[in-house]
C-alpha positions as CSV (number, residue, x, y, z in Angstrom):
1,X,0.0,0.0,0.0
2,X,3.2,2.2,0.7
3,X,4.5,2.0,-2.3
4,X,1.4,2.6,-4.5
5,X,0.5,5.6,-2.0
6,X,4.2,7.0,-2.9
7,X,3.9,6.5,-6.7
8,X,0.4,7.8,-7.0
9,X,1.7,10.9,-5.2
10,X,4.7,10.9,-7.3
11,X,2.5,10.4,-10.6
12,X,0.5,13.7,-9.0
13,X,3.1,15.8,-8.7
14,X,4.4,15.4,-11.9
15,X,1.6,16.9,-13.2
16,X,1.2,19.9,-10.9
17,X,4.9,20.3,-10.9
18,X,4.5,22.7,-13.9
19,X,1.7,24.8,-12.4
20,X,3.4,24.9,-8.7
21,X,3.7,28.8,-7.5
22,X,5.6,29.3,-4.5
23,X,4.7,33.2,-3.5
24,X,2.6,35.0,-0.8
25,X,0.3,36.3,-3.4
26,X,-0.6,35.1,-7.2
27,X,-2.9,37.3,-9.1
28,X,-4.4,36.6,-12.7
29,X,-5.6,38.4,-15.0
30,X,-7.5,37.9,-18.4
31,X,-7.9,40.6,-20.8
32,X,-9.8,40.3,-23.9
33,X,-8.5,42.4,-27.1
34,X,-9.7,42.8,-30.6
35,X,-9.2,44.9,-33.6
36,X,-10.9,46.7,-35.6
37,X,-11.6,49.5,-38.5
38,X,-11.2,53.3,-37.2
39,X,-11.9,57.0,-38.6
40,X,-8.6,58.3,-39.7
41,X,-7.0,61.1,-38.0
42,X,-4.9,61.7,-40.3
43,X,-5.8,61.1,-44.3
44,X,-5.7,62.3,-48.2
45,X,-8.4,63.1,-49.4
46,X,-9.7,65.5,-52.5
47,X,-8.8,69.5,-52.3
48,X,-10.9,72.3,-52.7
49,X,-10.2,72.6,-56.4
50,X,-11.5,68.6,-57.0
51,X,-14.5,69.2,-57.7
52,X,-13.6,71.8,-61.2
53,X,-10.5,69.5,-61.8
54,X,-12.2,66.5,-61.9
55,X,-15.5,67.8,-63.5
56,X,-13.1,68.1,-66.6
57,X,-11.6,65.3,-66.4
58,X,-8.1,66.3,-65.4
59,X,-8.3,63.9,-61.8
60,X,-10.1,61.2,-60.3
61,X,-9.4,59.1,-57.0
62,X,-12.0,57.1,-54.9
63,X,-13.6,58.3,-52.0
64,X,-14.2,56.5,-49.0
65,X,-18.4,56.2,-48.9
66,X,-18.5,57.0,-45.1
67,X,-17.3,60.7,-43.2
68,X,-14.9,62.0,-42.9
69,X,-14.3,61.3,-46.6
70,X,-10.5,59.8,-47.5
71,X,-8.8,58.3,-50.8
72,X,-7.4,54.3,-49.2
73,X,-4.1,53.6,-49.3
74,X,-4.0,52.0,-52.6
75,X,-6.4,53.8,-54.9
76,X,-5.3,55.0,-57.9
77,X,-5.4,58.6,-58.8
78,X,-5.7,59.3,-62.0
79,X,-4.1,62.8,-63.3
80,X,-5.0,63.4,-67.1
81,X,-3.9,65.9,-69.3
82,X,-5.7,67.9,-71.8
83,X,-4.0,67.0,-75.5
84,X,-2.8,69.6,-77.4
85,X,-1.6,71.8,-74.5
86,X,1.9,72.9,-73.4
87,X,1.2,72.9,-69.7
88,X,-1.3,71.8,-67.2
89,X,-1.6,72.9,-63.2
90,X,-3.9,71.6,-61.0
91,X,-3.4,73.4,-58.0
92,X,-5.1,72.6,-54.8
93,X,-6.7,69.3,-56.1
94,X,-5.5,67.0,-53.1
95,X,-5.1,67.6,-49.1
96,X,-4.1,66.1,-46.5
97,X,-6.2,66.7,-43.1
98,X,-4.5,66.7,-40.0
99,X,-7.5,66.0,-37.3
100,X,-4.6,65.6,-34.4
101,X,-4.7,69.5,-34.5
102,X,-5.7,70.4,-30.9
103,X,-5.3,67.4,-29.1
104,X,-2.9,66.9,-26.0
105,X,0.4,68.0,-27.3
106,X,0.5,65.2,-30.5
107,X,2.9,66.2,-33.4
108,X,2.7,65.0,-36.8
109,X,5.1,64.8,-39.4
110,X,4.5,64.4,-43.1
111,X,7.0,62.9,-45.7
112,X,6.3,62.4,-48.9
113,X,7.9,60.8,-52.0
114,X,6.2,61.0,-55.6
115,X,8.0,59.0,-58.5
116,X,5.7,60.6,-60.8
117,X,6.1,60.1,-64.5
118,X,8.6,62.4,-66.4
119,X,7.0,65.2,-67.1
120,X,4.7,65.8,-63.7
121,X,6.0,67.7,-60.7
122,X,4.1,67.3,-57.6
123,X,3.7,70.2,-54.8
124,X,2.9,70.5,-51.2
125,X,2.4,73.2,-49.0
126,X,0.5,74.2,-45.8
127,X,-1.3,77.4,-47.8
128,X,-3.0,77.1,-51.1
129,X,-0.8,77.0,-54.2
130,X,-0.8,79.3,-56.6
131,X,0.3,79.9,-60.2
132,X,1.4,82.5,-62.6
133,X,1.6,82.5,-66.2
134,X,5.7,83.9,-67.3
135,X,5.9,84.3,-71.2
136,X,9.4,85.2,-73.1
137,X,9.8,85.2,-76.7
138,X,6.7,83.8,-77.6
139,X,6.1,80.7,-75.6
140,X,4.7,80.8,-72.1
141,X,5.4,78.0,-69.0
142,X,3.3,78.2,-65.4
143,X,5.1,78.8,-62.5
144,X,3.5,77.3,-58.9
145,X,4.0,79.2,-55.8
146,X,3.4,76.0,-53.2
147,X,2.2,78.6,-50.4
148,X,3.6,78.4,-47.3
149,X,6.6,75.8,-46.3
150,X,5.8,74.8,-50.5
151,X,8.0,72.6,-51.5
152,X,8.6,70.7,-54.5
153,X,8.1,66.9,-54.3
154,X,11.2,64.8,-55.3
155,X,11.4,60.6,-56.3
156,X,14.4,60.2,-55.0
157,X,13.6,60.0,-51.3
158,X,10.7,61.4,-49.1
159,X,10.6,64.9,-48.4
160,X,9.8,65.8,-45.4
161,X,7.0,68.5,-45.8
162,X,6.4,69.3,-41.9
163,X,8.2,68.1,-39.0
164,X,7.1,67.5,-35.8
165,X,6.7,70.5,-33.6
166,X,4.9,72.4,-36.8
167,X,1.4,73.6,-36.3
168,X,-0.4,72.6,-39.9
169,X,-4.2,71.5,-40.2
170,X,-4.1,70.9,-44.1
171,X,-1.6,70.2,-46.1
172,X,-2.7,71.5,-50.0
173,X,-0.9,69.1,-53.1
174,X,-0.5,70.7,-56.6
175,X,0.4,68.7,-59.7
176,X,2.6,70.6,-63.1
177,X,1.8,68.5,-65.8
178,X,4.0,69.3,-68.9
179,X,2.6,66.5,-71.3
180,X,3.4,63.4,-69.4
181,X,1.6,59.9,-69.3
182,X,2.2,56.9,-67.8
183,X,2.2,55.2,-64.2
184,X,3.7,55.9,-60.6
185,X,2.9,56.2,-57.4
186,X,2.7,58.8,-54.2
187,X,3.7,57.6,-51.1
188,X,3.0,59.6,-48.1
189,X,3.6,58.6,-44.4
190,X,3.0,60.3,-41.0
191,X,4.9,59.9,-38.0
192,X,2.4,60.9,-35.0
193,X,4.4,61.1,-31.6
């Protein structure tokens, strides 16, 4: 009976050897986590000159269908240009909303890198863009004034466009088209901290 008694309590330990706590006080806690979709804070979405741009066909992106309204990570804008001319500005067609602006000391910083096709310039700036028309011996070219902190957008790396500790709510983009066609791609990304 001994030895059965000692190898059934041997048998039992082995299995609560892996669970044994030796402490004055064991707490556990469970806490359940998910994910899920939120507003953006922070997003592209269309400009205040969209709506004439694209009513002539000169740009088109996707809208999110619910508020506040944002062009996904992934949607193509399209930028056309009008056959026959020398140059084309769309100035003011794209934004970028900051909705951090306000909140308990949160700083965002924009960078942004467009390999556009040859041909295109892209610009960004925390006031609207404007343009003016320069003409010299007969031919004419449009010059963009990216607003305030404008800058032009280069391929080669991103550019930063505001760094953290500057105040911006919108961020206005402005395309120079001087004939081009073809594909690219804008990549923008925020650093919130």
């Amino acid at each position: 009976m001994k030895i059965r008694k000692i190898a059934y309590l041997s048998t039992l330990f082995a299995f609560l050897l892996p669970t044994l706590v030796v402490a004055t006080v064991v707490l556990s806690y469970t806490y359940p986590t998910s994910t899920s979709n939120v507003t953006p804070q922070i997003y592209l979405t269309t400009g205040p000159e969209y709506t004439t741009a694209n009513s002539l066909g000169l740009i088109s992106a996707q809208l999110s269908s619910t508020t506040p309204y944002y062009i996904s990570s992934g949607t193509t804008i399209t930028i056309n240009f009008v056959a026959g001319a020398g140059q084309e500005a769309l100035l003011n067609v794209l934004q970028i909303v900051n909705g951090t602006t306000g909140k308990t000391s949160t700083q965002v910083s924009v960078y942004i890198e467009a390999a556009l096709p040859t041909g295109i310039t892209m610009y960004a700036g925390t006031s609207e863009a404007t343009a003016t028309i320069s003409s010299s011996s007969g031919s004419s070219s449009i010059l963009v004034n990216a607003g305030t902190n404008g800058i032009s957008i280069s391929s080669s790396s991103y550019t930063p466009v505001v760094s953290a500790g500057t105040s911006w709510s919108t961020i206005y983009l402005s395309f120079l088209n001087t004939g081009a066609t073809g594909t690219g791609y804008i990549y923008i990304y925020y650093t919130v901290t």
